[in-house]
MDAnalysis code that builds the backbone (N, CA, C; Angstrom):
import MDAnalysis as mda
import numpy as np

u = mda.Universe.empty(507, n_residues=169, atom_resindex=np.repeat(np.arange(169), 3), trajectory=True)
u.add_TopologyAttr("name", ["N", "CA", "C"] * 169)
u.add_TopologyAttr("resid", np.arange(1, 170))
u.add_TopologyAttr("resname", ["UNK", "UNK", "UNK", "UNK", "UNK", "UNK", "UNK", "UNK", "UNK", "UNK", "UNK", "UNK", "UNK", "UNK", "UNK", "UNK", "UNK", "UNK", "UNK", "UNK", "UNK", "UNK", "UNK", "UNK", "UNK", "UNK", "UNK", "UNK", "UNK", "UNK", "UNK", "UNK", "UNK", "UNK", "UNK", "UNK", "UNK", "UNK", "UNK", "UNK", "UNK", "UNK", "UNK", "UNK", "UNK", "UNK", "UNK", "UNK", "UNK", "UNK", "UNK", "UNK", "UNK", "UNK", "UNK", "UNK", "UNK", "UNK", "UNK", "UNK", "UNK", "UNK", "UNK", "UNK", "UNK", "UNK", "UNK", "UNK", "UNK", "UNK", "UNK", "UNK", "UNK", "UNK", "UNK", "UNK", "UNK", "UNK", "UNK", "UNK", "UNK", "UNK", "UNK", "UNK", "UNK", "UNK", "UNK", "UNK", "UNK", "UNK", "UNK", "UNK", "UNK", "UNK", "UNK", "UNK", "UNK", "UNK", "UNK", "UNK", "UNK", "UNK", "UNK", "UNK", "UNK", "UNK", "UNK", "UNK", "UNK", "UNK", "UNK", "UNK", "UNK", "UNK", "UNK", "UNK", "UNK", "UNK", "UNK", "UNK", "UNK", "UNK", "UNK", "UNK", "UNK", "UNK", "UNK", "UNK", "UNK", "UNK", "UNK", "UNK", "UNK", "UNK", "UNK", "UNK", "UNK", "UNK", "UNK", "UNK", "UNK", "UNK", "UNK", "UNK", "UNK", "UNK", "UNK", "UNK", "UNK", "UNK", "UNK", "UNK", "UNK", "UNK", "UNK", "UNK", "UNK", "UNK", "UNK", "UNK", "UNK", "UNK", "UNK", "UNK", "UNK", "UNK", "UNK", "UNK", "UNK"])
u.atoms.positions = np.array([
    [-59.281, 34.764, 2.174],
    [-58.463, 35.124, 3.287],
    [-57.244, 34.205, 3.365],
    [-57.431, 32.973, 3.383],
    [-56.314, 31.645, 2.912],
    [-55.021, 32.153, 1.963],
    [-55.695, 32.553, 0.649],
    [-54.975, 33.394, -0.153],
    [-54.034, 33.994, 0.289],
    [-54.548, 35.235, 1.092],
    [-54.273, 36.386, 1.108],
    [-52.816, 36.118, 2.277],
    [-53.281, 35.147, 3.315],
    [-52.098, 35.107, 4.352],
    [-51.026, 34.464, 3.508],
    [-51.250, 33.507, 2.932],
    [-50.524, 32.303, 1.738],
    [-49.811, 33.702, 1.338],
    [-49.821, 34.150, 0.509],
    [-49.177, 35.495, -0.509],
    [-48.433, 36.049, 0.614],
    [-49.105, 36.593, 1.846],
    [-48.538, 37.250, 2.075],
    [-46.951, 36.824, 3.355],
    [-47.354, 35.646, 3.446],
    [-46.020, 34.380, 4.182],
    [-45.321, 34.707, 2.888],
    [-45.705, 34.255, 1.503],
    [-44.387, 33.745, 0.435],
    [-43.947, 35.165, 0.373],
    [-44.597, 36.625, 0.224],
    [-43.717, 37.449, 0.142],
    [-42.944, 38.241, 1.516],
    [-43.227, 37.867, 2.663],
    [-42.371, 38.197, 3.380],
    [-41.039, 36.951, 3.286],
    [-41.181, 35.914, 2.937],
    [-39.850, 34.778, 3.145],
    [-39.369, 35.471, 1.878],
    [-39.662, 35.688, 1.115],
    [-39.138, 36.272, -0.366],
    [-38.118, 37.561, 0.524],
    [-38.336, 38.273, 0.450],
    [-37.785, 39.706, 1.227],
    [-36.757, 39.164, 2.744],
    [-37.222, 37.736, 3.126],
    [-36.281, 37.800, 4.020],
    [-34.808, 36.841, 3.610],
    [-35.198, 36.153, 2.810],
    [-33.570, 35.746, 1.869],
    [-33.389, 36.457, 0.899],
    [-33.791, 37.558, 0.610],
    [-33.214, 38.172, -0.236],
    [-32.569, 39.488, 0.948],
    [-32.614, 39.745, 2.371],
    [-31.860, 40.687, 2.949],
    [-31.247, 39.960, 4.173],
    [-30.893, 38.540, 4.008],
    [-30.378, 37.644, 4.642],
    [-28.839, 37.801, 4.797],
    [-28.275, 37.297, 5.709],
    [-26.912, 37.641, 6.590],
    [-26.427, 36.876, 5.297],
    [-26.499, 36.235, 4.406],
    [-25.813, 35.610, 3.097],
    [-24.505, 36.015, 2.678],
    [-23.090, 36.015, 3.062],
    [-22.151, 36.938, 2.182],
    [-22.151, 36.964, 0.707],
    [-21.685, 38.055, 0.373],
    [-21.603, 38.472, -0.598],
    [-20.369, 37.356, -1.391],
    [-20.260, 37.646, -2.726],
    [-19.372, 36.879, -3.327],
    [-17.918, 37.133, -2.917],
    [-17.451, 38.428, -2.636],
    [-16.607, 38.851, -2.277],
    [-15.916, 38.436, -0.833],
    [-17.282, 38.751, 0.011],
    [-17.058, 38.072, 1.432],
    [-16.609, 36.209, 0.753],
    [-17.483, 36.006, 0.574],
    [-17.042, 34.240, 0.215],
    [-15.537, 33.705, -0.656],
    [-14.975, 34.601, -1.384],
    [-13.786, 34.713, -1.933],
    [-12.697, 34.828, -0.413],
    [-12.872, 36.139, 0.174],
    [-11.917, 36.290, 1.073],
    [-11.902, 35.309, 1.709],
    [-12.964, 34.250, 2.362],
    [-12.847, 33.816, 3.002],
    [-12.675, 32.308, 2.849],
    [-12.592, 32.055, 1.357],
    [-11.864, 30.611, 0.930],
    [-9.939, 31.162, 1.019],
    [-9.940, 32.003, 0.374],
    [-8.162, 32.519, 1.112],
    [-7.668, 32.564, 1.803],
    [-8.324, 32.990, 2.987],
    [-7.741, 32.444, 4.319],
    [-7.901, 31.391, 4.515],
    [-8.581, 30.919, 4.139],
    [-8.773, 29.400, 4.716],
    [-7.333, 28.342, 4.340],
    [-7.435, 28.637, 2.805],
    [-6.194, 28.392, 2.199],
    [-4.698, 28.485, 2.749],
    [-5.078, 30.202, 3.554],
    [-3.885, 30.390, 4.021],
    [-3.407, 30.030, 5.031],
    [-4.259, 29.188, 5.801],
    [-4.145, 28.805, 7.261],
    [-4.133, 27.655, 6.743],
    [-4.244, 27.056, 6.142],
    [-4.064, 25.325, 5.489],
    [-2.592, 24.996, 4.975],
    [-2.235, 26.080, 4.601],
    [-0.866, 26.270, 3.696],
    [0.126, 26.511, 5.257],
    [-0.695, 27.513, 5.788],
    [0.637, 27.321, 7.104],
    [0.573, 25.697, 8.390],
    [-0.594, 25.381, 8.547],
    [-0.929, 24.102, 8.856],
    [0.053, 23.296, 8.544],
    [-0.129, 23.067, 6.963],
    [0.711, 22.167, 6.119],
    [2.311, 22.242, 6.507],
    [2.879, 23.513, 6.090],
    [4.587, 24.143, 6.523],
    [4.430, 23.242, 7.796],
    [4.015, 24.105, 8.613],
    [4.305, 23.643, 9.911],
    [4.444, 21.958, 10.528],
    [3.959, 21.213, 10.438],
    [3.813, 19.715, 9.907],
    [4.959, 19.772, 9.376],
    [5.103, 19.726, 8.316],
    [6.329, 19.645, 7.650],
    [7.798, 20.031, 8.014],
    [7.373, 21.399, 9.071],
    [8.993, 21.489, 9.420],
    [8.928, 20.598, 11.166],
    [8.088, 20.204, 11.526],
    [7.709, 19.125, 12.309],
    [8.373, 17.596, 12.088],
    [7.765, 17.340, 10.927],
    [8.211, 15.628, 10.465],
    [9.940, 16.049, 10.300],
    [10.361, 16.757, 9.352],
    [11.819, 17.170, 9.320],
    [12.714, 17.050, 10.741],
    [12.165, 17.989, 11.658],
    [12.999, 18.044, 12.714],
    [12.765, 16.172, 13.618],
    [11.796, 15.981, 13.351],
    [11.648, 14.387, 14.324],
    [12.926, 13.601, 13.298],
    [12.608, 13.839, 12.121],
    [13.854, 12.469, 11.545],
    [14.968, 13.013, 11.453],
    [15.343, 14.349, 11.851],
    [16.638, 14.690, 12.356],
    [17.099, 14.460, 13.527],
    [16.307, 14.443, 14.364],
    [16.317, 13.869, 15.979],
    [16.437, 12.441, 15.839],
    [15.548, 11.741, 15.070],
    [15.866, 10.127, 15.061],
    [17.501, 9.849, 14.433],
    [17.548, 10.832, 13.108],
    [18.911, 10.364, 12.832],
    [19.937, 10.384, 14.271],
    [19.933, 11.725, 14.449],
    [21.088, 11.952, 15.188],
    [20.900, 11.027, 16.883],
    [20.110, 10.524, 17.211],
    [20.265, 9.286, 17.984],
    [20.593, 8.505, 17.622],
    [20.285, 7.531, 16.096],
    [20.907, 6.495, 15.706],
    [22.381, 6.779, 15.762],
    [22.978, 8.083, 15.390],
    [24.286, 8.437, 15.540],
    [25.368, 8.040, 16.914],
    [24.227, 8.634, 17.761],
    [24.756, 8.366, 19.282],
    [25.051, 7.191, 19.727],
    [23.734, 6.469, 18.957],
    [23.574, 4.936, 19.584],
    [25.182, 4.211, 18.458],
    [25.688, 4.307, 17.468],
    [26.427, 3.961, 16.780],
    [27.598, 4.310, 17.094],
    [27.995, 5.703, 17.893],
    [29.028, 6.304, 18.220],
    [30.170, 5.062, 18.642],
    [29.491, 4.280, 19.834],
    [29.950, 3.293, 20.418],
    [30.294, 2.143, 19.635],
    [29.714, 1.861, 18.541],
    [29.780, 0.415, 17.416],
    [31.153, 0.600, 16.906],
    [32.296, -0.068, 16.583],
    [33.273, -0.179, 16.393],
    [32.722, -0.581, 14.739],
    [33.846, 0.104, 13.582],
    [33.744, 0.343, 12.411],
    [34.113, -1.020, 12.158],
    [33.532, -1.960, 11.653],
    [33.668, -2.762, 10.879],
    [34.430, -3.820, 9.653],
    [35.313, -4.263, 9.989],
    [36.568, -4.373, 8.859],
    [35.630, -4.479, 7.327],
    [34.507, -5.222, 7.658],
    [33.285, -5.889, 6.005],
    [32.930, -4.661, 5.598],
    [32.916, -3.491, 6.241],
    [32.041, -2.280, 6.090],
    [32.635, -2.225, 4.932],
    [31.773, -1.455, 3.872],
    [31.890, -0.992, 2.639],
    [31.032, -1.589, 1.055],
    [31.507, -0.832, 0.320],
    [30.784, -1.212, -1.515],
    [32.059, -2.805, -1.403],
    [31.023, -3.800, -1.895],
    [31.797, -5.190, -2.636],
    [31.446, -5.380, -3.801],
    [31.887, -5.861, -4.880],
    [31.346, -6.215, -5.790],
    [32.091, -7.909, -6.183],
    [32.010, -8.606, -6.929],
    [31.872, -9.966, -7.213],
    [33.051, -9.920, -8.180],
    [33.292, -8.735, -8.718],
    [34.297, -8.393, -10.165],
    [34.471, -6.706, -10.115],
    [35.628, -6.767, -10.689],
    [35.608, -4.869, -10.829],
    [34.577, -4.626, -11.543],
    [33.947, -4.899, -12.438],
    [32.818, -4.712, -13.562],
    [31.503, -4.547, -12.702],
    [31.433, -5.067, -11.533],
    [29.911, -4.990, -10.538],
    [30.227, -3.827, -10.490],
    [31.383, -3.398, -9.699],
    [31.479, -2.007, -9.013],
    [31.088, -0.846, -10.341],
    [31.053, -0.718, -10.804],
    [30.294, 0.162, -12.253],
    [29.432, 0.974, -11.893],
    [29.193, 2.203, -11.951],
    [28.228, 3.254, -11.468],
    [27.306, 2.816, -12.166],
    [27.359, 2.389, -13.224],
    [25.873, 1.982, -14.410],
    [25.068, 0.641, -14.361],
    [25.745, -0.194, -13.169],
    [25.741, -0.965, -12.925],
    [24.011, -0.845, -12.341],
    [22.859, -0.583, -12.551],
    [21.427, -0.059, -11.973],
    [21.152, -1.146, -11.004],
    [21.096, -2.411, -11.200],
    [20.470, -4.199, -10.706],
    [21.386, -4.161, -9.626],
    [22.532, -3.621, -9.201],
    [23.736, -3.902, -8.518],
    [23.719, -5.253, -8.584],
    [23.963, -5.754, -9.773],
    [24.454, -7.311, -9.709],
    [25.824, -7.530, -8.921],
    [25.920, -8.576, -8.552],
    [26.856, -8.985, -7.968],
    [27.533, -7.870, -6.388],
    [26.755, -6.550, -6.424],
    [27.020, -5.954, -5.344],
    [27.025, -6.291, -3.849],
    [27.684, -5.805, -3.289],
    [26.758, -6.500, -1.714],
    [27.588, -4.965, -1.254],
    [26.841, -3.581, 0.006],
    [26.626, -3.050, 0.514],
    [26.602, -2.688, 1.993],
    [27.795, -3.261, 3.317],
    [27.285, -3.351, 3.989],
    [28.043, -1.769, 4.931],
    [27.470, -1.519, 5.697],
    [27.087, -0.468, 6.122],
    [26.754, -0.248, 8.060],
    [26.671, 0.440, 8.438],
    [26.538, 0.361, 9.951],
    [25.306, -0.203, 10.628],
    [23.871, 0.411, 9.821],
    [22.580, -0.514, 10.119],
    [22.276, -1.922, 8.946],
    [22.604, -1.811, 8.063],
    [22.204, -2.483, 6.894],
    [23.501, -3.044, 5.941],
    [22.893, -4.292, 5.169],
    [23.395, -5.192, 4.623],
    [22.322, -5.625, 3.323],
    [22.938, -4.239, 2.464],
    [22.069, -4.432, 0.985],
    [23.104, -5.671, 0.195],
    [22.477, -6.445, -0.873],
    [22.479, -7.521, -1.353],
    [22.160, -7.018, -2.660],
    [22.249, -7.064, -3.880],
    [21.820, -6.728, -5.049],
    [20.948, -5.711, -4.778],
    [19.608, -6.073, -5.194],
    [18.220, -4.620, -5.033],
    [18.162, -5.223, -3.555],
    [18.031, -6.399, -2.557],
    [17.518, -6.239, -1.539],
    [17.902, -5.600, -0.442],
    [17.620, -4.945, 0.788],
    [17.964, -4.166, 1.755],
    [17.688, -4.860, 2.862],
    [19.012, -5.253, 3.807],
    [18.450, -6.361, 4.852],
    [19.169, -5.544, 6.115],
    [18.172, -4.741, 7.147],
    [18.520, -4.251, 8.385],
    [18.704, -5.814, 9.538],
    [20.212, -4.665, 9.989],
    [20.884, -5.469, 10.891],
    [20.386, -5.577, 11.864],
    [19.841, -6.920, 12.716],
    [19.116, -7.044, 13.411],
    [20.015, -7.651, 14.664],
    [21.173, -8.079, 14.520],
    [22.539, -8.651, 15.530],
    [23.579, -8.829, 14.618],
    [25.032, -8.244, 15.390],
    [26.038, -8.998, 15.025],
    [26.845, -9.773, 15.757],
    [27.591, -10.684, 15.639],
    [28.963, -10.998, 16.480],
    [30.034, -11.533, 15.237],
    [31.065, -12.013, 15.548],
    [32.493, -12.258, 15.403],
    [32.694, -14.130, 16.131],
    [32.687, -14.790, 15.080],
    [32.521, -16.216, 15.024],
    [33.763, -16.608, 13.963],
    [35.402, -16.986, 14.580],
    [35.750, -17.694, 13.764],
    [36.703, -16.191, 12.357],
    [36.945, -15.537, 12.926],
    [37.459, -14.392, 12.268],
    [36.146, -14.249, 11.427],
    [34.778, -14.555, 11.362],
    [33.636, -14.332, 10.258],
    [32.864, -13.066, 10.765],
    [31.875, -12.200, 10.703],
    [31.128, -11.433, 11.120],
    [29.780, -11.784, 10.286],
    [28.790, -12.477, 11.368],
    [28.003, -12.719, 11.660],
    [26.923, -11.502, 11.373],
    [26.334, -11.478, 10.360],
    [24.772, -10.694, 10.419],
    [23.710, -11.577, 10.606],
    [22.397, -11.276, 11.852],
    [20.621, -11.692, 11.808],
    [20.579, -10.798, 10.937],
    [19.479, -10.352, 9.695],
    [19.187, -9.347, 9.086],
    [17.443, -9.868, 8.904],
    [16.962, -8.600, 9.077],
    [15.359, -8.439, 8.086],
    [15.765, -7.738, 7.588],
    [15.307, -8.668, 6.066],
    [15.669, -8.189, 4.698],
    [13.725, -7.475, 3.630],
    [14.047, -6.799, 3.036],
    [12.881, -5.673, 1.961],
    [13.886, -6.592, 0.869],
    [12.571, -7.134, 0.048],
    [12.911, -7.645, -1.215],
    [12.731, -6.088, -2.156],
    [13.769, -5.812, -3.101],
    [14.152, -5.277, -3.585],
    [12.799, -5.372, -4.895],
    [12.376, -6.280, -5.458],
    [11.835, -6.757, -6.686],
    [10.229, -7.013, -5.890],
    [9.905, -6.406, -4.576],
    [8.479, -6.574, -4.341],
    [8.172, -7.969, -3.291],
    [8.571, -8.754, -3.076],
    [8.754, -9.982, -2.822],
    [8.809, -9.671, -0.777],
    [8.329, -10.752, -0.468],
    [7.580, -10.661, 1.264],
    [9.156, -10.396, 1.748],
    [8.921, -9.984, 3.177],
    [10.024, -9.662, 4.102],
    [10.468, -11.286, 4.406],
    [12.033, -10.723, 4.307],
    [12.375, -12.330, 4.807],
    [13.778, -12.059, 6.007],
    [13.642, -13.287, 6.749],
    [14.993, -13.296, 7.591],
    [16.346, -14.091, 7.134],
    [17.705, -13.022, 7.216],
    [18.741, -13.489, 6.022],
    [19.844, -13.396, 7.183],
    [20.782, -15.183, 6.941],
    [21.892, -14.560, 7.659],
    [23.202, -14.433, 7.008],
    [24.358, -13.456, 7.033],
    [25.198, -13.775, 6.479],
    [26.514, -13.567, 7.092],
    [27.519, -14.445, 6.782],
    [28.565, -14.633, 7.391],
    [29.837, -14.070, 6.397],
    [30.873, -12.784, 6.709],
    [31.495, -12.120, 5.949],
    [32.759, -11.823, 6.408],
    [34.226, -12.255, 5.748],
    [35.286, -12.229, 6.301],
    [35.931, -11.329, 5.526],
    [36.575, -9.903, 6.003],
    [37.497, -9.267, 4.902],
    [39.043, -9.407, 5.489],
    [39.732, -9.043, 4.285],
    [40.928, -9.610, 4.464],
    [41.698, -8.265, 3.586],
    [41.690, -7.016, 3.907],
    [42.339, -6.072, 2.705],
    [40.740, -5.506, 2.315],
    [41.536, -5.889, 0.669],
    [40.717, -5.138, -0.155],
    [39.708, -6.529, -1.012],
    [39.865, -7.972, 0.152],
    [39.041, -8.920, -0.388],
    [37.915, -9.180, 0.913],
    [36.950, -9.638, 0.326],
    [35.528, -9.792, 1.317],
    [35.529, -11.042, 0.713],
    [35.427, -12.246, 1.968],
    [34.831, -13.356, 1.729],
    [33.335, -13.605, 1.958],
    [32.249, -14.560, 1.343],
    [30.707, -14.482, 1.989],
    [31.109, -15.871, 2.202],
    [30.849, -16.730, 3.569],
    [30.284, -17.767, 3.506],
    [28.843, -17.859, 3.653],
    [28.605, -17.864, 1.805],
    [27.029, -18.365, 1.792],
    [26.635, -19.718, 1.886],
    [26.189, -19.594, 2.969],
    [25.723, -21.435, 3.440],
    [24.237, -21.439, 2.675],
    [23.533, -20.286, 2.034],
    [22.427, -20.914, 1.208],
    [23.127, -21.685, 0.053],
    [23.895, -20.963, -0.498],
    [24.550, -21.761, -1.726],
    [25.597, -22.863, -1.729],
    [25.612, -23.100, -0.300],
    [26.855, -24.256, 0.241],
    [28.193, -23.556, -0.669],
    [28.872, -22.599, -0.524],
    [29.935, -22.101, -1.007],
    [30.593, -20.928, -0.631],
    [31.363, -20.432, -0.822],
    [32.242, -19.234, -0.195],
    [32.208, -18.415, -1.496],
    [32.312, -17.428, -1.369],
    [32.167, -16.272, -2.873],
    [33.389, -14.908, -2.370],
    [33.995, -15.092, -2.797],
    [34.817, -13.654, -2.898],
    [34.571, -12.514, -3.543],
    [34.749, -11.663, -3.235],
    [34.385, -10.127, -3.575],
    [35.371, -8.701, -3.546],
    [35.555, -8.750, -4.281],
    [36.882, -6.793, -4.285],
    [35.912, -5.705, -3.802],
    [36.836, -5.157, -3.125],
    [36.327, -3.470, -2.327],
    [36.194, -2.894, -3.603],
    [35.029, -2.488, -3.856],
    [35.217, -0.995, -5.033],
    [35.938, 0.071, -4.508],
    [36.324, 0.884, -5.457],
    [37.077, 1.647, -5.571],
    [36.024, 2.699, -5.624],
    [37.345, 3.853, -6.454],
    [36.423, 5.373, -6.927],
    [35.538, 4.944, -7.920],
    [35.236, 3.746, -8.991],
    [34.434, 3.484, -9.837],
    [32.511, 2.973, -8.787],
    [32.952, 2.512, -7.713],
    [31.413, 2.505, -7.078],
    [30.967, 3.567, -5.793],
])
């Protein structure tokens, strides 16, 4: 009698996963595709999300700059006409300065204050080492005169002159 119920439990569970709500392969196909397809629009969407925020951030930094008076230092320097060189990759001898930032060869140093000391213009900068190297705080002091940029680099106890590039940078 043990038997008989035994057999007859395994063949009803037999018969009941085999007519089980299980989808079919087909059902299980369709329904990794949508899934896909709602992942894929997920994704877009996000994406035209992050886009529009750093268009909104740009165009505030814009606003906030509107007011910043253009800079006489602003512009490509190089050390020699030969820095200014499009092929120039290391930007040796380059210096970069710009409305937020004050690139240096490979490094990138955001302007953190300016003022006007002495006909000089005064950058605080946190500087991104270019070559991997820890964040550091850089100051530099920059006088243009034309188409010449003076640095008084007080790391190097010396003054360094620099030409505006041209159409070559």
């Amino acid at each position: 009698m043990r038997k008989i119920l035994m057999l007859t439990a395994a063949g009803l569970f037999a018969v009941a996963c085999s007519e089980s709500d299980m989808p079919s392969g087909e059902q299980m196909e369709a329904d990794a595709e949508q899934a896909m397809d709602e992942t894929g629009e997920a994704l877009e969407n996000a994406g035209d999300a992050i886009q529009e925020a750093a268009e909104d951030a740009e165009a505030e930094m814009d606003e906030m700059g509107e007011d910043m008076p253009v800079r006489d230092v602003n512009g490509r320097w190089g050390i020699a006409e030969m820095a200014c060189r499009e092929d120039n990759d290391m930007r040796d001898g380059v210096i970069v300065i710009s409305r937020y930032t004050v690139d240096v060869g490979l490094d990138t140093c955001s302007i953190q204050s300016v003022d006007q000391t002495n006909g000089y213009t005064h950058f605080v900068t946190q500087c991104e080492s270019g070559e991997g190297g820890d964040p550091y705080m850089q100051e530099f002091r920059f006088m243009a005169d034309g188409d010449t940029l003076t640095w008084d680099n007080r790391d190097m106890a010396r003054e360094e002159t620099y030409v505006r590039c041209g159409d070559a940078g």
